[in-house]
C-alpha positions in Angstrom: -68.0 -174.5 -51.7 -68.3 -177.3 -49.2 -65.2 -175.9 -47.2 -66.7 -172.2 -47.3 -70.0 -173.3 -45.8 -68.3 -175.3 -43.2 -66.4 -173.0 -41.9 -69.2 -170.4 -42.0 -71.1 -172.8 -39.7 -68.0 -173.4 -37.3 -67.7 -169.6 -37.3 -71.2 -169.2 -36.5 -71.0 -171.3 -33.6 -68.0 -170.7 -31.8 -68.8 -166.7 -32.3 -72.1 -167.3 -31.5 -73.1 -165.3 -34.6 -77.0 -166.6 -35.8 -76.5 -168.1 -39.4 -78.8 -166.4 -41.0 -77.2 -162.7 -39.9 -74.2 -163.6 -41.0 -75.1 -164.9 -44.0 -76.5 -161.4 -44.5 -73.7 -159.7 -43.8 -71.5 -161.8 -46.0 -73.8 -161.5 -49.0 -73.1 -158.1 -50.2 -69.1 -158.9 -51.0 -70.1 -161.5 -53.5 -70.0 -159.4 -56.6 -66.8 -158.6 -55.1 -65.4 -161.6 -56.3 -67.7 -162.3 -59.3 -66.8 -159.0 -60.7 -62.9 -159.4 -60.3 -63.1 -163.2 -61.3 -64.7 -162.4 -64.4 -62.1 -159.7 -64.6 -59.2 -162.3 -64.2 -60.8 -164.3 -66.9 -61.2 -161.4 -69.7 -57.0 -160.9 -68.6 -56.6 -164.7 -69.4 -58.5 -164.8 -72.2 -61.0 -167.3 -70.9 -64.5 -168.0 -71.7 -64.7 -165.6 -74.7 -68.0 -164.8 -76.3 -69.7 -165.6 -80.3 -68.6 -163.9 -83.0 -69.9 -160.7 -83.9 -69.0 -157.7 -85.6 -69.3 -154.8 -83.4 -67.3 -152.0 -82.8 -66.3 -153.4 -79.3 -65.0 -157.0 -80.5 -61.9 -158.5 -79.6 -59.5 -160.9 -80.8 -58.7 -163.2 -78.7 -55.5 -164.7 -79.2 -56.0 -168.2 -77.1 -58.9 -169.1 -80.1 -56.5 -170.2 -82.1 -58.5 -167.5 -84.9 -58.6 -164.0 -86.1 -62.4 -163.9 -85.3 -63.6 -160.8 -83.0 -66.0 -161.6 -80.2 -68.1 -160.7 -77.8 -65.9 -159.7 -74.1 -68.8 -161.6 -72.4 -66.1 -161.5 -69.5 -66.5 -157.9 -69.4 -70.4 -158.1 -69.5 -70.7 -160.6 -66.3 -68.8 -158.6 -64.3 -70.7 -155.7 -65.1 -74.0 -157.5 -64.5 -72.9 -159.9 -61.9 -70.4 -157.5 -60.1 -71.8 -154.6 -60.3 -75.2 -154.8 -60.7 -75.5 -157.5 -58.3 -73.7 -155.0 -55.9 -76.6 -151.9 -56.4 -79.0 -154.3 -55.7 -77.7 -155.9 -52.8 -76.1 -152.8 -51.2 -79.1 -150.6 -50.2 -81.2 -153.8 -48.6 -77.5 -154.9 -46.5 -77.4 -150.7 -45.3 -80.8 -151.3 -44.4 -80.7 -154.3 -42.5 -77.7 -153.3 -40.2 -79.8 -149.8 -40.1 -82.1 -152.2 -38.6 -80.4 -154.6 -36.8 -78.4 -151.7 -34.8 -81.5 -150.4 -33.0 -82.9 -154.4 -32.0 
């Protein structure tokens, strides 16, 4: 994290880019990488959900049991990925709208 914003802020000056716009810019491909690094984990077999008994369960085979959970991988990357991305998508269209006539 410490890198990333460092190097935004080198960026920022040498382009001489304000902060804050870029920042802007750069928001929108964040569910980018939450939705395919919540992908990556539901591949891996990482951070698997409670138990349940729905229709949608899985085994995961990394538990070490036979005990179908929740994909709670697959539910962040819908709510963090793409949701995230319809919300942030018509305000970043918007603000370039915007910034295009200044």
């Amino acid at each position: 994290f410490i890198g990333v914003a460092l190097a935004t802020v080198i960026f920022a000056r040498r382009n001489k880019v304000d902060i804050l716009r870029l920042g802007d810019m750069v928001a929108p491909c964040v569910p980018f990488g939450l939705f395919f690094g919540r992908v990556a984990n539901f591949v891996n077999g990482e951070l698997w959900g409670r138990p349940t008994d729905v229709p949608w369960a899985i085994v995961f085979p990394r538990t070490g049991l036979d005990v179908p959970r929740h994909p709670s991988q697959l539910y962040e990357a819908a709510f963090e990925g793409l949701i995230l991305f319809l919300i942030l998508q018509p305000h970043f269209i918007r603000g370039m709208l915007e910034g295009a006539s200044r």
